[in-house]
C-alpha positions as CSV (number, residue, x, y, z in Angstrom):
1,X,-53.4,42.1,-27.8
2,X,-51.7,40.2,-30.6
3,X,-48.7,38.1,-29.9
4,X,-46.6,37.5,-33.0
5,X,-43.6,35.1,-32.7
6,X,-40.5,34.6,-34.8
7,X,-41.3,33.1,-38.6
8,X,-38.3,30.1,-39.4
9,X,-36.2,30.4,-42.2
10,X,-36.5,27.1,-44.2
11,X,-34.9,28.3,-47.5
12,X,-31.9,26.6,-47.0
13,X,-34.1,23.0,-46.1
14,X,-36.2,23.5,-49.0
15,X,-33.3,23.7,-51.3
16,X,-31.9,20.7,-49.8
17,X,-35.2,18.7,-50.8
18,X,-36.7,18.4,-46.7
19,X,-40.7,18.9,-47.1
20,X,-41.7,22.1,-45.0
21,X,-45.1,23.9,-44.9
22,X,-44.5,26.7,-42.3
23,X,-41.9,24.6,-40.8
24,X,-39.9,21.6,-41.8
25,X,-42.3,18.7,-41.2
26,X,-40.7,16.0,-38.4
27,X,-42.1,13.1,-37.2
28,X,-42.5,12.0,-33.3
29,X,-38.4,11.8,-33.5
30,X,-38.1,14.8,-34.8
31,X,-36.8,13.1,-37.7
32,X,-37.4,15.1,-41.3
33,X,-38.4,13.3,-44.8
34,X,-34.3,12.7,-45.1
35,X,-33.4,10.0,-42.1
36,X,-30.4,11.7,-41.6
37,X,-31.3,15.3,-40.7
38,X,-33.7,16.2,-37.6
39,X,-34.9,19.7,-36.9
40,X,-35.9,20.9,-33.6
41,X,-36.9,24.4,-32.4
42,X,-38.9,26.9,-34.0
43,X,-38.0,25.7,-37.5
44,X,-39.7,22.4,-36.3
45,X,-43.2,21.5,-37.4
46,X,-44.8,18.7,-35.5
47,X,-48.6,17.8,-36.8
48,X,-49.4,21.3,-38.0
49,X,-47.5,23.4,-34.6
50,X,-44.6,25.4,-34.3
51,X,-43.6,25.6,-30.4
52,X,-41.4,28.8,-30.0
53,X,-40.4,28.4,-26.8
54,X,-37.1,26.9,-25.4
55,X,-38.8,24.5,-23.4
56,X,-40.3,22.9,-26.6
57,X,-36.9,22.9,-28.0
58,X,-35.0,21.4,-25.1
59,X,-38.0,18.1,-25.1
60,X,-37.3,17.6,-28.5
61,X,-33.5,17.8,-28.2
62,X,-34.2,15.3,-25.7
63,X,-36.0,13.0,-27.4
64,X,-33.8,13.0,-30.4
65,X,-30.4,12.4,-28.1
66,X,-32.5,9.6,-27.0
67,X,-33.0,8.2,-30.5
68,X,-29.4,8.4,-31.9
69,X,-28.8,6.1,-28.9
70,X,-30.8,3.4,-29.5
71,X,-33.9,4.3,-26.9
72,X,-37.1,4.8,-29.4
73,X,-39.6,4.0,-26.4
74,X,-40.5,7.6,-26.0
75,X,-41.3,9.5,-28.7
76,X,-42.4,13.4,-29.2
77,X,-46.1,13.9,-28.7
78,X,-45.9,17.7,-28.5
79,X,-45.2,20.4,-26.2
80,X,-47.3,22.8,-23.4
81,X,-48.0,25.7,-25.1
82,X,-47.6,28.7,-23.0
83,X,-47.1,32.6,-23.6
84,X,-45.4,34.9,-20.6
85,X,-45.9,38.7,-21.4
86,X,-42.6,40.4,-19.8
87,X,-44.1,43.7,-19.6
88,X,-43.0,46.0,-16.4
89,X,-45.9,46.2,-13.8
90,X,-47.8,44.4,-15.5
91,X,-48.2,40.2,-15.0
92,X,-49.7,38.2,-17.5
93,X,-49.1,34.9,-18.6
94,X,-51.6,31.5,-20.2
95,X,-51.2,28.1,-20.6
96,X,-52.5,25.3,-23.0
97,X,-56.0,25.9,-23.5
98,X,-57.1,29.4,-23.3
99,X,-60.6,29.8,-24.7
100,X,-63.6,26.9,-23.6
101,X,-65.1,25.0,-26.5
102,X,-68.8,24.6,-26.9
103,X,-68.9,20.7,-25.4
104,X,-70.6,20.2,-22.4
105,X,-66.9,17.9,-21.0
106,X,-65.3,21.3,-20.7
107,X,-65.8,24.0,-17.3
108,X,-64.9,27.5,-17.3
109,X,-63.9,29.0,-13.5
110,X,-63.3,32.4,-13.5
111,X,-62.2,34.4,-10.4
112,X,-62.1,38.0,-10.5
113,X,-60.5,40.4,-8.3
114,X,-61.2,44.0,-9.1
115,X,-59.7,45.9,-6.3
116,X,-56.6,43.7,-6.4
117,X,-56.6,44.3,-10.6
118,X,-56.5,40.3,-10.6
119,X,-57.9,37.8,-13.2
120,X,-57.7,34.4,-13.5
121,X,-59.7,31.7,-15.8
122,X,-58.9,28.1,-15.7
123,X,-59.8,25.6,-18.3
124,X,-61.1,22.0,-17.2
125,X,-62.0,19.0,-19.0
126,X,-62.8,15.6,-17.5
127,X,-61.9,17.2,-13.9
128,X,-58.4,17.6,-15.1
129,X,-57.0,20.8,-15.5
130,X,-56.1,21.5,-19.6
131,X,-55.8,25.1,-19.5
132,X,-55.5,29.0,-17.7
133,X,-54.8,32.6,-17.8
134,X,-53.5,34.7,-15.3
135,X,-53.6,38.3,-14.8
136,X,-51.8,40.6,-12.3
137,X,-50.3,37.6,-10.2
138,X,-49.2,34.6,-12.1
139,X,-48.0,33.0,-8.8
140,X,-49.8,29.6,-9.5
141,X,-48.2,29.3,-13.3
142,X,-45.5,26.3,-12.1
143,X,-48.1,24.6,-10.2
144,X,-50.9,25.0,-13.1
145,X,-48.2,24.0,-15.7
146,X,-46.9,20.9,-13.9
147,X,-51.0,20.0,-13.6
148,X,-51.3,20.4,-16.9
149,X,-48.6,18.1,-18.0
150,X,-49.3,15.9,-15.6
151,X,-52.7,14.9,-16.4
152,X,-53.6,15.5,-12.4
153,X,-57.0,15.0,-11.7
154,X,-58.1,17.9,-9.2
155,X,-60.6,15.1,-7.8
156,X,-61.7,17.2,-3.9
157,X,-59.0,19.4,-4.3
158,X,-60.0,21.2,-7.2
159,X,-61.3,24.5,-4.8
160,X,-57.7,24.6,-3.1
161,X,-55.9,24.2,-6.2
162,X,-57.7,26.7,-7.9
163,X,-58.2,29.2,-5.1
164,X,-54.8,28.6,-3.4
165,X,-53.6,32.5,-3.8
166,X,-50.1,31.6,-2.7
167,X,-47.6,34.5,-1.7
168,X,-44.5,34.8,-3.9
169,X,-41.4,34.8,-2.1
170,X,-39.7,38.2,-2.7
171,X,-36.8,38.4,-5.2
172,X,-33.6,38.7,-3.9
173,X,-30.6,40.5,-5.6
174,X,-30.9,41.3,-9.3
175,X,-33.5,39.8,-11.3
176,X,-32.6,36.8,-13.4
177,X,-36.1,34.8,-14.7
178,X,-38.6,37.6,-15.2
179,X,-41.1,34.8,-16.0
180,X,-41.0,33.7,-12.4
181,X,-39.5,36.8,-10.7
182,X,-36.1,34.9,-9.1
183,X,-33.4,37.1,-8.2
184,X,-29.5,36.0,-8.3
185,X,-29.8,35.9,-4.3
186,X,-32.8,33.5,-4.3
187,X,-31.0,30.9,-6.7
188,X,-27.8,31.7,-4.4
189,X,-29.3,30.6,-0.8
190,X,-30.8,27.5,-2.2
191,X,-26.9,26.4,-3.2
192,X,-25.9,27.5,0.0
193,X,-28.8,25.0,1.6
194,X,-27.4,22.4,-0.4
195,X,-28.6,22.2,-4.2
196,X,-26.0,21.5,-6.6
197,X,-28.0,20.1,-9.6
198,X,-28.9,22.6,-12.6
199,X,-31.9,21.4,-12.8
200,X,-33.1,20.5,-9.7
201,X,-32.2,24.3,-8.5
202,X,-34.4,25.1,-11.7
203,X,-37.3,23.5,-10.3
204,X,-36.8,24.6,-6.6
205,X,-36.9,27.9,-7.5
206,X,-38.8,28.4,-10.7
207,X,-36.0,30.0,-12.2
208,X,-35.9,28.7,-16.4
209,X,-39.7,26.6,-15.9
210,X,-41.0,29.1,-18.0
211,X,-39.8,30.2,-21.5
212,X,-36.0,28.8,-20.4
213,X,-33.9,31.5,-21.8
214,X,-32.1,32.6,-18.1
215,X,-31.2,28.7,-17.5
216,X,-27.7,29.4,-19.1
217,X,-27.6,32.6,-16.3
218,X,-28.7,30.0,-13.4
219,X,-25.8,27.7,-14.5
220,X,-23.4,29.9,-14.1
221,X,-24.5,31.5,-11.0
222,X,-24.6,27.7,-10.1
223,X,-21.2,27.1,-11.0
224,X,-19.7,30.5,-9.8
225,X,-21.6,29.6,-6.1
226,X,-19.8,26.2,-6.5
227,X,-16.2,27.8,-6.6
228,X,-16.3,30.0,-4.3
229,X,-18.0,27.6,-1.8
230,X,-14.9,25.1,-3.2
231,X,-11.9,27.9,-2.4
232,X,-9.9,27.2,0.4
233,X,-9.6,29.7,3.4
234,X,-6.9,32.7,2.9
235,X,-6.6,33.2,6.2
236,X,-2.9,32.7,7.4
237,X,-2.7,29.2,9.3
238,X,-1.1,28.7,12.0
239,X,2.7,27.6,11.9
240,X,4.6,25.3,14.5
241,X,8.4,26.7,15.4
């Protein structure tokens, strides 16, 4: 299986005297050769990697909003790299490392469930998760992503962590993230309980953690829940004679 991603047009930057290589080369601002033009995105290339995922894009446009105003203590040091194959019946998704290197610091653990058509490897160096693939369920991809970015060490929970096999909740209403399978009514009763942050209702319900393309969709469903929740009553009210 061959994934093959989008290839950035950089004409139009070579003309205009940025130095690119596959990309146009940035530095950990996402600045170019020329101070006054920043790339971020696909066209991006940061140490020799092209991230072509909207996550990527949306940590780099943070990082350069950052910059323009004044804050240069955090810098760019690359992105999770993570593929999501949105393929009907069929579940498949990895993260950072997928293959083990020959060095001794690094663990495979591979669990394999035939009858269930389920496969998952995880990657782990220095007891800290760096890597997986999953396979007909991919459940555990926000938890293994958000250990992954995190640094966590798995320390005496590394059996439940890796072996937690939880149960999706079901989706509700008409899909909207096919990378974590949330339907409009999932993202709708978690407004109704009380979230009214984009992001935060991102996070509760996995909806735009993985390649981000729906969380324009989840902001409007957001913001449509909002209003109607903010309309006043058209029943008649009572009048005094």
């Amino acid at each position: 299986m061959f994934a093959i991603g989008t290839v950035p047009n950089i004409e139009l930057a070579k003309t205009s005297g940025l130095i690119c290589r596959r990309g146009v080369i940035v530095d950990d601002y996402l600045q170019t050769n020329d101070p006054n033009v920043f790339a971020i995105g696909e066209i991006a290339e940061f140490k020799g990697m092209l991230y072509g995922i909207t996550a990527a894009a949306e940590q780099q446009a943070e990082i350069v909003a950052q910059y323009l105003n004044g804050a240069i203590a955090k810098y760019y040091t690359g992105s999770l790299l993570m593929n999501i194959l949105k393929m009907h019946g069929t579940d498949l998704c990895s993260l950072g490392i997928t293959e083990c290197p020959d060095d001794p610091a690094y663990e495979e653990v591979v669990f394999i469930d035939k009858a269930k058509r389920y496969y998952k490897k995880c990657i782990i160096h220095n007891d800290r998760l760096v890597g997986a693939i999953l396979i007909g369920d991919k459940n555990e991809f926000l938890e293994y992503r958000s250990l992954i970015e995190s640094k966590t060490e798995l320390s005496e929970k590394r059996l439940q962590l890796l072996r937690s096999g939880k149960t999706q909740e079901p989706v509700i209403g008409k899909l909207v993230c096919s990378c974590n399978n949330v339907g409009e009514g999932n993202l709708v009763n978690k407004i109704n309980e009380g979230c009214k942050d984009h992001l935060q209702l991102c996070q509760l319900t996995g909806a735009g953690m993985g390649c981000g393309s729906c969380r324009p969709e989840v902001k409007q469903i957001l913001e449509k829940t909002l209003d109607i929740k903010k309309e006043p009553s058209t029943s008649p009210q009572p009048q005094l004679v």
